[in-house]
C-alpha positions in Angstrom: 179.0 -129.5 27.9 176.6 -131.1 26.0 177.7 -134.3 27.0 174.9 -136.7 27.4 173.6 -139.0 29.7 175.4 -142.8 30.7 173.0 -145.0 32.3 173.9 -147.7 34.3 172.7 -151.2 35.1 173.9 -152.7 38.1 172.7 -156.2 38.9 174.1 -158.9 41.6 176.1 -161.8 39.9 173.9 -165.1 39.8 174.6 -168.3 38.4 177.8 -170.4 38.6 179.8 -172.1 36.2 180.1 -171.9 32.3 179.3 -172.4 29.1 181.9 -173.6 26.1 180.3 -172.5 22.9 181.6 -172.9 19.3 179.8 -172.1 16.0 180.5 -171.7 12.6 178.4 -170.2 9.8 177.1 -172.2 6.7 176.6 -170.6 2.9 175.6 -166.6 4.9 174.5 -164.5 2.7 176.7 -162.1 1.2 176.2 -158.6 2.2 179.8 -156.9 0.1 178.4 -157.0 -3.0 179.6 -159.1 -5.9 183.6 -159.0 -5.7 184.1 -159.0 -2.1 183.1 -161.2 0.7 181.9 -160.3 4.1 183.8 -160.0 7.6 181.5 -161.9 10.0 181.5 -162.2 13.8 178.7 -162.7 16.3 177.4 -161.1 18.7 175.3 -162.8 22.1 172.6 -160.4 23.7 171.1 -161.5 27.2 167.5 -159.9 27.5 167.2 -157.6 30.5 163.3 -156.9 31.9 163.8 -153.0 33.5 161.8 -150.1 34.2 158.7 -152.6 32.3 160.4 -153.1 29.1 162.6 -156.0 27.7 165.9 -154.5 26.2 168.9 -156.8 24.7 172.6 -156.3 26.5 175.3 -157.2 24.5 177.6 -159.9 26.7 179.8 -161.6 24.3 181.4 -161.0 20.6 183.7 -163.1 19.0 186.5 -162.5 16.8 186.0 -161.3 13.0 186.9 -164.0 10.1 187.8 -162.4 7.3 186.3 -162.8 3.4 184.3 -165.5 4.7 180.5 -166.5 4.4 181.3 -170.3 5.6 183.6 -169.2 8.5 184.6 -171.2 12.1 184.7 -168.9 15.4 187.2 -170.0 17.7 185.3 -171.6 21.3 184.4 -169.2 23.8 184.2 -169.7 27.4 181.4 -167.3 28.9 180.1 -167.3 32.6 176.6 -168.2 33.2 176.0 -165.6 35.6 177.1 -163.0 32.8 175.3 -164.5 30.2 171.7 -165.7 31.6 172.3 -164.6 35.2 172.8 -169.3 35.8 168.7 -169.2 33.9 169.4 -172.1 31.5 166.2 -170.7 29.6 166.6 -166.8 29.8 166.2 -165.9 26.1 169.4 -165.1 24.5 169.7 -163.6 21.0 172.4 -164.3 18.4 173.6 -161.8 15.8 175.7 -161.8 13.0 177.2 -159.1 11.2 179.7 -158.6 8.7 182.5 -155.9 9.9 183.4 -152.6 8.8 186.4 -150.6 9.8 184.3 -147.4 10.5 181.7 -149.1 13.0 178.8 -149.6 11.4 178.5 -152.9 11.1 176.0 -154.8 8.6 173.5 -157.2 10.4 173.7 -160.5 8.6 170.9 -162.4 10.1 170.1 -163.3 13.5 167.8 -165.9 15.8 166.9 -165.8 19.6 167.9 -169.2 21.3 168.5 -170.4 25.1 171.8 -172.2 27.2 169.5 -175.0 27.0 168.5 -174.8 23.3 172.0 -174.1 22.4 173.2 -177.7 24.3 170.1 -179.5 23.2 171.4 -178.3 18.9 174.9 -179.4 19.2 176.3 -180.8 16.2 173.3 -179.3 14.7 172.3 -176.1 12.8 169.9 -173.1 13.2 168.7 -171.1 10.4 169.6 -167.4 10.8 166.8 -165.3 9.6 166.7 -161.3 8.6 163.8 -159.6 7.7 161.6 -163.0 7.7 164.2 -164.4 5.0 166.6 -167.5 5.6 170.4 -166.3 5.2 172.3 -169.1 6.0 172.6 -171.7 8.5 174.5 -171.3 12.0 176.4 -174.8 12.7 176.4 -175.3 16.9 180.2 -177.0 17.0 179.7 -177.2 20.9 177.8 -176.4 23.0 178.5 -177.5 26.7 178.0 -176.5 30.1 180.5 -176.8 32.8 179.9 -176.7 36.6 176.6 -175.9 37.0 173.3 -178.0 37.0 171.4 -178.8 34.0 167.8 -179.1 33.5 168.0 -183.1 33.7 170.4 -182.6 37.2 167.5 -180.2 38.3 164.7 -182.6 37.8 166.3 -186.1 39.4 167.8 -183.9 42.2 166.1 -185.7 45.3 166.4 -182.9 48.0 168.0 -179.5 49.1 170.5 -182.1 51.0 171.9 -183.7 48.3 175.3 -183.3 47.0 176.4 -179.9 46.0 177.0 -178.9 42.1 180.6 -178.9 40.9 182.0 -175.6 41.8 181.9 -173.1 39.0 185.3 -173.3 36.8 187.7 -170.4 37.9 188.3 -166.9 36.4 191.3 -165.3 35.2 190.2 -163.3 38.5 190.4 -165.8 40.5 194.2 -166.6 39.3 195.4 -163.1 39.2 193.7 -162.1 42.9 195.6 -165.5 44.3 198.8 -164.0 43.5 199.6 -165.5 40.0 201.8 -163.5 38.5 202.1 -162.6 35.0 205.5 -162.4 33.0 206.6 -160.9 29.7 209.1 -161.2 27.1 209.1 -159.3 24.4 210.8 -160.3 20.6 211.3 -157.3 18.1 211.7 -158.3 13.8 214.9 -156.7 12.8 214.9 -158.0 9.2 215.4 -156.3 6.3 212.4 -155.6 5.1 211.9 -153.1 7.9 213.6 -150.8 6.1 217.0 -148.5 7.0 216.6 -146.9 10.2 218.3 -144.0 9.5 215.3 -142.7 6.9 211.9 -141.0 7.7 209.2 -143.4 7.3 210.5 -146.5 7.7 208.9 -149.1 10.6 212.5 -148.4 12.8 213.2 -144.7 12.1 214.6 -143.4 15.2 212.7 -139.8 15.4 212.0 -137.1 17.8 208.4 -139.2 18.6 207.4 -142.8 18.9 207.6 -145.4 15.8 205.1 -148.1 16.0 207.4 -150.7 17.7 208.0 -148.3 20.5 203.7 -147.5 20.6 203.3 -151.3 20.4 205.7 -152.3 23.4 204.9 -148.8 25.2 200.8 -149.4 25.2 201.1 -153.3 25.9 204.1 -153.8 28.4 203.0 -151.7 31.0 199.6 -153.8 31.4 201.5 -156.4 31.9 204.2 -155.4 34.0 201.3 -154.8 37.3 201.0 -158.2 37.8 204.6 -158.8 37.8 206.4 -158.3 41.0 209.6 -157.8 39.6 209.0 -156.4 36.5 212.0 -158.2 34.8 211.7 -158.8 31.3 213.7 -160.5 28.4 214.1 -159.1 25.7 215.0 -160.4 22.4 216.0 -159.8 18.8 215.4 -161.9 15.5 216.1 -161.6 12.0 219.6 -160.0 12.1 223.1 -161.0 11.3 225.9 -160.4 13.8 229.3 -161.3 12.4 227.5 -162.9 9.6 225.3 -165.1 10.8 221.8 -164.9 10.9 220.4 -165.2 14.8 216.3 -165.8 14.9 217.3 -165.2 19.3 219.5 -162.9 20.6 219.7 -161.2 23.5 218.6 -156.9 23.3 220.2 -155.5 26.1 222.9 -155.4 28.7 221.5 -158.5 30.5 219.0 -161.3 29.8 216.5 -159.6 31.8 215.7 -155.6 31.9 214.2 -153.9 34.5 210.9 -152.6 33.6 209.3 -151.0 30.0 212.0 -148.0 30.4 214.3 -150.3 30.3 213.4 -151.9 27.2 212.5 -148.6 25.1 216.0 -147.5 25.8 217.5 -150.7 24.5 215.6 -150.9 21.4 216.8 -147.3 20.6 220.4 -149.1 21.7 220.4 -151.9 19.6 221.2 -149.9 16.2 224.6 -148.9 18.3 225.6 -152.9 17.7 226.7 -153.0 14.2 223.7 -155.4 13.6 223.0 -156.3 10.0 219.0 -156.0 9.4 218.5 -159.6 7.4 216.2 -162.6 7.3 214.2 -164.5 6.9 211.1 -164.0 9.1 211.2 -166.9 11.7 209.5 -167.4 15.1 210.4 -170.2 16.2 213.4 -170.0 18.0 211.9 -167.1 19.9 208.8 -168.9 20.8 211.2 -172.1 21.8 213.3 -169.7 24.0 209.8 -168.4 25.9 208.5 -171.5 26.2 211.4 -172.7 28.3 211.4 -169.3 30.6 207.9 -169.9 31.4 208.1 -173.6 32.1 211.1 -172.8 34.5 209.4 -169.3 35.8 206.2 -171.5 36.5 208.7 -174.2 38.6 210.6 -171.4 40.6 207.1 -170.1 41.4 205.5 -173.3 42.5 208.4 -174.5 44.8 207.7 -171.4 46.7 203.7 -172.8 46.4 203.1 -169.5 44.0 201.8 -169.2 40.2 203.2 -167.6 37.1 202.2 -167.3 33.1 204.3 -165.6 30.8 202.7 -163.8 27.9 205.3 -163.7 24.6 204.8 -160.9 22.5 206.3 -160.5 19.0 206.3 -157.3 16.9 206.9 -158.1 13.2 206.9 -156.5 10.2 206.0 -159.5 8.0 204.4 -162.9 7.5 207.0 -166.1 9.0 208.5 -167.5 5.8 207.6 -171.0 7.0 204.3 -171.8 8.3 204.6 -175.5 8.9 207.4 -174.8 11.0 205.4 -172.1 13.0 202.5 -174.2 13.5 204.8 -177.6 14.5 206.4 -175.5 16.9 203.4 -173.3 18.1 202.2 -177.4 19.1 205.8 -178.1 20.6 205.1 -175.8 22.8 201.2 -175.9 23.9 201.8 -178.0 26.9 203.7 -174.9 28.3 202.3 -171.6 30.4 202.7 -169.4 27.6 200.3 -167.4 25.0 201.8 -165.9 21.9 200.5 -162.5 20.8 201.9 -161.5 17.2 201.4 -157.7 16.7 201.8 -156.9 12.7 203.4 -153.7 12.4 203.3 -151.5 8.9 201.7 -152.2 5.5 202.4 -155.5 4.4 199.5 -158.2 4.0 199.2 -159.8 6.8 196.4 -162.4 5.2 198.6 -165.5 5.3 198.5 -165.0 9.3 195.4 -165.3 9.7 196.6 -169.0 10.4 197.4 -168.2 13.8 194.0 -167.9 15.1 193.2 -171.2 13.5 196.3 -173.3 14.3 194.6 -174.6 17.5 194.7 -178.8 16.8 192.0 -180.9 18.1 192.6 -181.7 21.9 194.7 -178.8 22.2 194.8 -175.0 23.5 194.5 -171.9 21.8 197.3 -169.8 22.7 198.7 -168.0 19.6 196.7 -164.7 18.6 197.5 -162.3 15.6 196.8 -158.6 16.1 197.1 -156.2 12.7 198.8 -152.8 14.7 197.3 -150.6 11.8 193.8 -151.5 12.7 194.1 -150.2 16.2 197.4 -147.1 15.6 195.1 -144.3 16.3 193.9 -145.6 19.8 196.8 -147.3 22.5 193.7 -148.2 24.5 192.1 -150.0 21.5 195.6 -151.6 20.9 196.4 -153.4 24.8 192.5 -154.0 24.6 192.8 -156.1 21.3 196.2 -158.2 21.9 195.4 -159.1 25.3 191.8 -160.1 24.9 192.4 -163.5 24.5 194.8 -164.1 27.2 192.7 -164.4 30.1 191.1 -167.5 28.0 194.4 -169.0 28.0 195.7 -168.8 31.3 192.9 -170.3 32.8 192.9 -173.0 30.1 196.1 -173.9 31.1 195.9 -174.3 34.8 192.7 -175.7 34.2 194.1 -178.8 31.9 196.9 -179.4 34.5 194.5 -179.2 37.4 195.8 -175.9 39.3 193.9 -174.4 41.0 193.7 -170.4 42.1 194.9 -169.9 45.3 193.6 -167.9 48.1 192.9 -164.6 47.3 196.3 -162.2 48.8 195.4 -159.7 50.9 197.7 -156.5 51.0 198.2 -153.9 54.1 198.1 -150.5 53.6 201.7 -150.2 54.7 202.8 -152.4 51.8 201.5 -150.3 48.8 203.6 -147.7 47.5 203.0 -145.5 44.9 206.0 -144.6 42.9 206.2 -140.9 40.8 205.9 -141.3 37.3 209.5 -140.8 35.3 209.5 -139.3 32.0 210.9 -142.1 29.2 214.3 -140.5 27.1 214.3 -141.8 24.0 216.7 -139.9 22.7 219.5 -141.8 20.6 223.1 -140.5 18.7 224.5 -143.1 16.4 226.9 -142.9 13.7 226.0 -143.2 9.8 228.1 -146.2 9.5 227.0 -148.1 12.6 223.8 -149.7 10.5 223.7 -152.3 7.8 220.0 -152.6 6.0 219.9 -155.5 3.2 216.6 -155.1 1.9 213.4 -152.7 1.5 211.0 -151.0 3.9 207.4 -150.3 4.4 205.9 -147.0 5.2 204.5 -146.8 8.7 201.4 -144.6 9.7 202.0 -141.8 12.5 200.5 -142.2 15.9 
């Protein structure tokens, strides 16, 4: 009722390989007045000729960089066929904004470019213009296409015989349709600062609904678990003392592996039963050590049996890591590995000094840690999945791609081999005792869901 009307525009895939794209912004113009600084991201628009009339689609945005008019957008990979349909010259248009929580975003200049332009400016800058006024300078980091011609291939190619272009460079499609299979494990912040479990409004109050650890693991896990054949997942603790030492790893759960997301939501609820002592400090390193050994090992099992696997770590913390160094030495320890680490920030705190996580990528190296605010995405589960697992696709196919692994054939399944399983409803229903639970420090106040 009163619903409106969706249009669609459907249009065959043309154009192979990609391009690898990173830009930064020089002295923008400041749109948040004079104490504040603006949000920007970027937008990339492909222009569409319909129905007689050239409109702009929106194909790519990038992440936002907070109170930043100099900032540095992390590389994106984006398919030529999605972004100028393989036209190296199809007009492409380039928008800046600086980001508000409600929506409506504040255009910050933009300028309308090409593939080819873009290639032809790296390591140079473009002036972004708004209203006919200069406000600021884009900076084209990279700018590179991969696996498919460019205009100097076209023009000194001497016949329609003549070798075949690279093929195009894989999708995360590609991976997950040949079978590769995607694992979990999931790493839950029992420190202190969470608060006592036992009172209202604190991040691990065990209620009659969900508390945002529970909404974290119950929106994210199950995405992952459908590319998982047997939907066994570790599950780990940190940040707690048991029999007075502090352990940044141990094991939640009767065994090191739990069978499915029921299984962990009822061993989170099960963990207060353990006489743990909530503590600290806030470290993720032995966590992200103990992942990046299960995936290295899960990825060997797989390929003796001539399969593929990537594991996906995801933390849920209340609180910045009290060592950064030692996250980022360790987040490079481990880059060589099939692994991306997703850090969800539950509750209030300010999260600002994380923000190094999406910039701890060193040169040479892969991007696989991403930092994901829970507060900015509480009202919406959907929003929430979309947002911490946006980046993984990137990262897979990254990986594979630096070791040279290759998708396999795509897997065909019979309809005799799918079965469709009734849902079950999730208990979480708990009974502990009042002197089962140790809290040494303060909490934070968590939104409802």
């Amino acid at each position: 009722r009163g619903g409106g009307t969706l249009f669609a525009n459907v249009r065959k895939s043309v154009g192979k390989g990609v391009l690898r794209l990173a830009m930064s912004g020089i002295k923008l113009s400041n749109t948040e007045g004079f104490l504040r600084k603006s949000d920007p991201f970027y937008e990339l628009n492909r222009r569409m000729d319909s129905a007689g009339a050239a409109t702009w689609d929106n194909v790519h945005r990038s992440q936002v960089v907070s109170n930043d008019l100099s900032p540095t957008w992390k590389e994106a990979t984006l398919e030529l066929s999605v972004l100028c349909g393989g036209d190296l010259d199809l007009p492409i248009e380039v928008k800046v904004y600086d980001h508000e929580k409600k929506g409506d975003h504040v255009l910050m200049g933009e300028f309308e470019t090409t593939v080819n332009q873009l290639v032809a400016a790296e390591s140079d800058t473009i002036d972004l213009m708004k209203n006919g006024s200069n406000t600021g300078k884009i900076k084209i980091n990279k700018a590179q296409v991969v696996g498919a011609e460019t205009v100097m291939e076209q023009r000194t190619e001497y016949s329609a015989a003549a070798t075949a272009p690279p093929p195009g460079v894989p999708t995360f499609a590609d991976y997950v349709s040949g079978g590769c299979e995607l694992n979990v494990v999931v790493a839950v912040d029992f420190t202190g600062s969470n608060g006592d479990p036992r009172q209202p409004g604190t991040l691990h109050h065990i209620g009659s609904g969900l508390n945002d650890y529970e909404k974290a693991i119950k929106s994210i896990v199950p995405i992952l678990e459908q590319f998982d054949s047997d939907k066994q997942i570790p599950f780990l603790g940190f940040g707690a003392k048991y029999d007075g030492v502090v352990r940044h790893a141990f094991q939640i759960g009767d065994s090191e592996e739990l069978d499915g997301v029921r299984a962990v939501l009822d061993a989170y609820r099960g963990v207060f039963a353990t006489r743990l002592i909530m503590s600290g400090p806030t470290v993720f390193e032995e966590v992200m050590q103990t992942a990046a050994a299960k995936a290295q090992s899960r990825l060997e099992a797989a390929q003796a049996e001539d399969k593929q696997s990537y594991t996906i770590l995801l933390i849920l913390s209340d609180g910045a890591v009290s060592d950064v160094e030692a996250t980022k030495a360790c987040l490079e320890s481990i880059n060589e590995t099939p692994l991306s680490v997703v850090i969800v920030g539950v509750g209030n705190a300010d999260f600002s000094s994380m923000e190094f996580l999406d910039d701890s990528q060193s040169l040479g190296e892969r991007d696989i840690a991403q930092f994901v605010p829970f507060n900015e995405h509480c009202n919406s589960p959907a929003d929430l999945s979309a947002a911490t697992l946006q980046e993984i696709p990137e990262q897979l196919v990254s990986y594979f791609q630096k070791h040279d692994i290759q998708p396999r054939d795509q897997m065909t399944v019979e309809d005799e081999e799918i079965i469709i399983e009734p849902e079950d409803e999730i208990d979480l229903s708990l009974d502990f005792g009042d002197q089962e639970i140790v809290v040494s420090g303060g909490g934070s106040v968590a939104n409802s869901w």
